[in-house]
Structures are given as structure tokens and as C-alpha cells.
N, C-alpha and C positions, 0 to 999 in steps of 0.2 A: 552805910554808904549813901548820900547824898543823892539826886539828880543834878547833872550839871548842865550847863546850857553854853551854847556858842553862838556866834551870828546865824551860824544853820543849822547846828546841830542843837537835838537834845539826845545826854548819854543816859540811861536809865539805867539801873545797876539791874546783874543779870538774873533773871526766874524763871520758874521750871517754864513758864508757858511761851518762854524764849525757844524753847528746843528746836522745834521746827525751823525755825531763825538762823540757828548756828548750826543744822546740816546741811540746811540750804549753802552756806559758804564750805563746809569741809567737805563736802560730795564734790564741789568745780578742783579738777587735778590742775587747773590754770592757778587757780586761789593756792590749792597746796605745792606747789612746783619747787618751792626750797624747803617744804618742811616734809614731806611725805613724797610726792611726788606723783602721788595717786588722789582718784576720790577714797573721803574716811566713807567706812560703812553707817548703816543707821547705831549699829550696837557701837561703835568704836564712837560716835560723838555722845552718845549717852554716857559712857564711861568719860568722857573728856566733859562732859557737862558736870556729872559730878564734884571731879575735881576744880571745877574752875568756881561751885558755888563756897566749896569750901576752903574760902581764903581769912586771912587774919583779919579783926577789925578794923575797917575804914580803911581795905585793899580790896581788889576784886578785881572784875569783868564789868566794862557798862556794854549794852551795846545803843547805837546810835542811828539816829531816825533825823532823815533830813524831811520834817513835816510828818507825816505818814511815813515816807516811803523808807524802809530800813536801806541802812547803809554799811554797815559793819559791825565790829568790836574793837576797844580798847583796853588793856590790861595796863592795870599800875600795881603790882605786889613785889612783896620782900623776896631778896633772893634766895636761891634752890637749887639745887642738885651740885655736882662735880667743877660745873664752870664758872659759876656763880658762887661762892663763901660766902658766906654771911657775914656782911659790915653794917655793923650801927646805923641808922638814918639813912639808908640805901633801899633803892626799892625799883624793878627794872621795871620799864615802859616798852606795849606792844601795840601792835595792834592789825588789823586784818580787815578790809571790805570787797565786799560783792564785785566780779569783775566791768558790772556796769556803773559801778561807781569809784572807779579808778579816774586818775588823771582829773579830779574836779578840786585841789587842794582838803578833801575831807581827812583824809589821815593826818597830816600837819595839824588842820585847824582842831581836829581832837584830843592829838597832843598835846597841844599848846595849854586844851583847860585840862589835860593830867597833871603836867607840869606844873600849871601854877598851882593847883587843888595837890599837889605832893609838899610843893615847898609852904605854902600858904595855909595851909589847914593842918597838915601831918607832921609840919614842921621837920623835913625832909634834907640831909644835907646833901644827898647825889643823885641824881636819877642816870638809868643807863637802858641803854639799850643793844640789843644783839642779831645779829644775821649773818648769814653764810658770805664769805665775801664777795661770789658772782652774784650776790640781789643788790645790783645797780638800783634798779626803785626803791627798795626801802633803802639804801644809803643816802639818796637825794632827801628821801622824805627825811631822815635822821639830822641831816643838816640843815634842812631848810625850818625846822626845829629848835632851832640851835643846839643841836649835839656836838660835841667835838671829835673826832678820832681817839680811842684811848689807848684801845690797843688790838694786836692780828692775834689767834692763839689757833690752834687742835682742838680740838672737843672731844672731852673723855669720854664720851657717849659713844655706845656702843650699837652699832644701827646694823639689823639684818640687811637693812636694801638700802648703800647709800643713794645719796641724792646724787644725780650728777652737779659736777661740782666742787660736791664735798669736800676731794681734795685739795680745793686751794683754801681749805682753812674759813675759819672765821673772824667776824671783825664784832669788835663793841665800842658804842661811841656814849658818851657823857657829855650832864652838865652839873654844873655842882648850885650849891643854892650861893653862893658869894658869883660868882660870874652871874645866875640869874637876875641877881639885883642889882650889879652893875650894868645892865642891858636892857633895855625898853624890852618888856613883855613883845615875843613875835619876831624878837630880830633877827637876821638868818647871819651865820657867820660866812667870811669872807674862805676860811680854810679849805683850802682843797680836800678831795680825801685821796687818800692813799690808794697805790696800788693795790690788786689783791694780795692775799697772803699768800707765801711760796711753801 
């Protein structure tokens, strides 16, 4: 995995001496509010650090530093579990930052070098992304992205404590690498999004 760089960002692919980094975000119940809905504990991000170092070649976790000062993570790996199949040259995009580094364009602007670092280097023919359908901010961010709406579904997954929410379903949104290169790198599509899912 590469370093990538943005006008503000630099993403650094993610190491053990990140730890403290990434429970600093899964401890704020604000940061987890559609995923958990709670702060994670220290032993619960240690297990979750595990699995995120071991991802396939030239997929992962970067996490991102606007200067010094950390700002998030972003994930670009192959799809996994029940919701997501496995399709050829697919590989889902996420990503998560600190709640004082909301509302600055950083989550867009990280995306943006997943995106092209998927299609450009990985030679990627879809990138997707997913969230609950009441997370109005990451759907903004997914669009202004250029994500497109692809589709509403249930989630096979099986949650002791859901999220409120939960049930209005989930949404995932796309872009494929032929729309990418029809489109100036950055461009945000005009599509509305969708209601939530019923």
C-alpha cells in the first residue's frame, strides 16, 4: 500500500502505532452513531485493528493527517460478508473522521484519491459504498463523490443492539471505472438521492 497525498491530506496506510489513533475515533458514540451506536471499548478497537491490518494486497485502511494533525480513516477493500458478494474488480470505499473534523470537505477530498488510486492503479472496475439509510452525511459525502444511488436493501446481519434507524434499511451507492473517465476527476453528480428505504 502506497502513501497517497491530496491537497490537504496525506493518507498513510495503517500500523500498529496507529492504535491510539483509531480509538480515539471509535471511543466518540457521536463518530459510531450509525455503526454501533456506542463508544467501542479499548479491547474491541484492538480486535478491529487487527482485522483492518489484514487486508489483501494493495487494499487496506490509510489513515489521514491534515499536516500533523490526524483527521480520520479511509478504507478501499474487496467485498465481504452477506451484503456485499464478491464481484471481480469491485472493492467497497469508507471512511470515518474525528467529530472535529467534520464539515471541512476531508472525507470527499480522501475519497476522491481512493477512487482514483482504485481505478488508476488497481485497475478497479466499480467502487461502492454503503450506509444506513438515515446517515444523511455520508450520503451527501457519497454523492458529492460522485457516487450514484444503486440500490435500498435489509442487511443480513445480525445485530444484538440495533442501531436506531436500522429499520429503514440500507443504501449503497456506485461508480464504475467507464463513468469515472467520462467525468473530470471531482465532479459531483447532479442525482438526487433517494428516499430512505421502507
Amino acid at each position: 500500500m502506497p502513501t497517497l497525498h491530496t491537497q490537504r491530506l496525506t493518507l498513510v496506510p495503517l500500523a500498529d502505532e496507529h492504535l491510539d489513533l483509531e480509538h480515539e475515533l471509535d471511543s466518540d458514540p457521536e463518530v459510531m452513531r450509525y455503526l454501533t451506536a456506542r463508544a467501542a471499548t479499548r479491547a474491541e478497537t484492538e480486535r478491529a485493528h487487527r482485522r483492518r491490518i489484514a487486508t489483501a494486497p494493495g487494499f487496506g485502511f490509510w489513515m489521514g493527517f491534515a499536516g500533523t494533525d490526524f483527521a480520520g480513516w479511509w478504507i478501499l477493500r474487496p467485498p465481504q460478508g452477506p451484503d456485499q458478494p464478491y464481484g471481480e474488480g469491485e472493492a467497497e470505499l469508507g471512511y470515518r473522521l474525528l467529530r472535529r473534523q467534520w464539515r471541512k470537505g476531508y472525507a470527499r477530498e480522501g475519497s476522491l484519491e481512493l477512487i482514483r488510486y482504485g481505478f488508476e492503479e488497481l485497475g478497479l472496475d466499480r467502487i461502492y459504498a454503503q450506509t444506513m439509510a438515515v446517515n444523511t452525511p455520508s450520503r451527501a459525502t457519497m454523492i458529492s463523490a460522485g457516487l450514484t444511488f444503486k440500490r435500498a436493501f435489509t442487511s443480513a446481519a445480525d445485530y444484538d443492539d440495533p442501531v436506531e434507524g436500522s429499520e429503514q434499511g440500507e443504501v449503497e451507492y456506485e461508480i464504475t471505472r467507464e463513468r469515472w473517465l467520462a467525468c473530470p476527476p471531482g465532479g459531483s453528480t447532479t442525482a438526487p438521492a433517494p428516499p430512505p428505504a421502507t
